[in-house]
N, C-alpha and C positions, 0 to 999 in steps of 0.2 A: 623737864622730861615728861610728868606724869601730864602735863598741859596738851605738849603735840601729841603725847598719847591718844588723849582724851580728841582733840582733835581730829585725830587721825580719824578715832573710831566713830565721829560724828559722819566725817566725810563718806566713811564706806557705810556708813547705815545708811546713808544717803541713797549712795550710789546705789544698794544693794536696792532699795524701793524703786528707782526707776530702771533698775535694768532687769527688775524681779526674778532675780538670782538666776541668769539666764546662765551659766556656764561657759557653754558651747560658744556663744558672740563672744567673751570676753576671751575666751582664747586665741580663735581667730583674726580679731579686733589684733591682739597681741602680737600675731605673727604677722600681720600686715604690717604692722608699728616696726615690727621690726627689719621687714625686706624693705623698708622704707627709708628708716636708717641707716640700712647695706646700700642701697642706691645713692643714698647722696653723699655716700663720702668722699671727702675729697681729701690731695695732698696738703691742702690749706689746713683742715679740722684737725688731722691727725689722727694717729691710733689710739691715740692712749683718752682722747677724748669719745673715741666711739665708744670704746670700750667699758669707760665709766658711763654712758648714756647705757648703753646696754646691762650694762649689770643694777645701773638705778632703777630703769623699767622694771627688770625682772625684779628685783626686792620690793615694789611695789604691786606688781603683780602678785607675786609670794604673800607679801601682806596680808594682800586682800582675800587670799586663801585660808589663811589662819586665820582672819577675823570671822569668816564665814564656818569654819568649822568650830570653831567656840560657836558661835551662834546658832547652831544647825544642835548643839551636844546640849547647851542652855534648854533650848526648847522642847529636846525630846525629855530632858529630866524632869521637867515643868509639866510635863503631859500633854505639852501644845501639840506634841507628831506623835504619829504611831511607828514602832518600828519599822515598817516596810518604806515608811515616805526616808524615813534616816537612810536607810540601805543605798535607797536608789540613789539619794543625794549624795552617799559617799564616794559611791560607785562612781558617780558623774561626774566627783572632784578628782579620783586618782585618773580615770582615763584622760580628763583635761590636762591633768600637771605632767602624764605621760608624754602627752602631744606637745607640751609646755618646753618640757626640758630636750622633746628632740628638734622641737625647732631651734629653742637654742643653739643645741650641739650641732645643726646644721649650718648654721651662719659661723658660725665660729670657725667648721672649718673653712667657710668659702671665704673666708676672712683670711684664715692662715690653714692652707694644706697640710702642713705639719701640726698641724694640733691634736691629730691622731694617727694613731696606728695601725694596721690590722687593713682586712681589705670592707671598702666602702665601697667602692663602684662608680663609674664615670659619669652616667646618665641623673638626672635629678631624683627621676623615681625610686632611682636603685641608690640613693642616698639619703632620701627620704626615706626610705623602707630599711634602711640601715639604724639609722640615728633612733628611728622609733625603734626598734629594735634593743638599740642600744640602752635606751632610756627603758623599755619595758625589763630585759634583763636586770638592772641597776635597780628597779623597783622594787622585781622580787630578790634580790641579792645573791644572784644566780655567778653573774659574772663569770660567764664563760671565757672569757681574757680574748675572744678572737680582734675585737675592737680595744685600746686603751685611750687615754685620754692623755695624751703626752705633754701639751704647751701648759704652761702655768693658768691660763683661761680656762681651757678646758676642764683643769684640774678642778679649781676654783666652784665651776658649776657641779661637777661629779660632786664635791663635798657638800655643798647647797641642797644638793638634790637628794643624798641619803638622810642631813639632818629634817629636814624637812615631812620623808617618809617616816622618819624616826618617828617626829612630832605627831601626824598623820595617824600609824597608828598607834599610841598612847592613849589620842582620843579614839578610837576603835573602838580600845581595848576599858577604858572608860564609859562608853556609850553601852556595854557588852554588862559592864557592874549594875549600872542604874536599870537597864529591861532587869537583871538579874532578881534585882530588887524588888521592881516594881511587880515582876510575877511573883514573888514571896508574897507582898502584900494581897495581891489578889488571891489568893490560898486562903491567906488567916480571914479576907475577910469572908469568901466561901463557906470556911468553916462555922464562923459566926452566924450566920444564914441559916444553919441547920438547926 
């Protein structure tokens, strides 16, 4: 285990140097991957096989989120970033994974109608503007109940997606201890200065 770990994290250190932590591409990159996926399925592949393709992506997409936010909290502790380049960066990770998780919940329903509740709307825009919607609520854990996430898939992602936030901010709230820190030090050593 500790190997594909290690693996793993070669791979996205990789990746991260040649896509130089572009955000934005990889999301959309992601939702193409995925209407792409909705396109070609057939009665031959099955559901249950889309389904695992889709939830594979996405855990690897996720991955790759949490290996970059370790990497992003590493470097500000190190002194490599200043808090402002941290912010933006975070900032750029939650509005991705917002957009992340509504594209999810958007295939999912065009996948199965009943996969949720509540009113969504006919036209693409206005289900588009739903799902983010949905996924934005679900972030800040608002949860105004008018949408729910009924089919076990659905569910599935909705649990994915608070632990994830959970994780998210932990490192935040981490990130928030070390500036803490580091402005103590610059105090004492202020003080030693005088």
């Amino acid at each position: 285990m500790k190997k594909l770990v290690m693996w793993m994290r070669g791979k996205i250190s990789c990746l991260n140097k040649k896509l130089k932590y572009n955000n934005f591409v990889i999301t959309i990159g992601y939702g193409i991957m995925l209407y792409l996926l909705y396109l070609s399925r057939t009665e031959e592949i099955g559901t249950g096989t889309y389904i695992f393709m889709m939830v594979t992506f996405s855990i690897f997409y996720l991955s790759y989120y949490l290996m970059f936010v370790f990497e992003k909290v590493m470097e500000f502790s190190k002194g490599e970033k200043d808090y402002f380049h941290m912010i933006l960066e975070v900032v750029s990770i939650i509005v991705c994974i917002i957009v992340f998780f509504g594209m999810a919940y958007q295939y999912i329903y065009s996948f199965d109608k009943n996969s949720f509740s509540g009113f969504i709307g006919d036209s693409f825009s206005t289900k588009l503007i739903s799902f983010q919607y949905f996924s934005f609520i679900s972030f800040t854990t608002i949860g105004y109940g008018d949408i729910l996430p009924v089919s076990n898939l659905a569910r599935i992602f909705a649990i994915i997606e608070g632990i994830f936030y959970f994780i998210l901010i932990i490192f935040i709230v981490s990130s928030i201890g070390i500036l803490r820190d580091s402005l103590k030090n610059v105090v004492v050593d202020e003080k030693d200065i005088e």
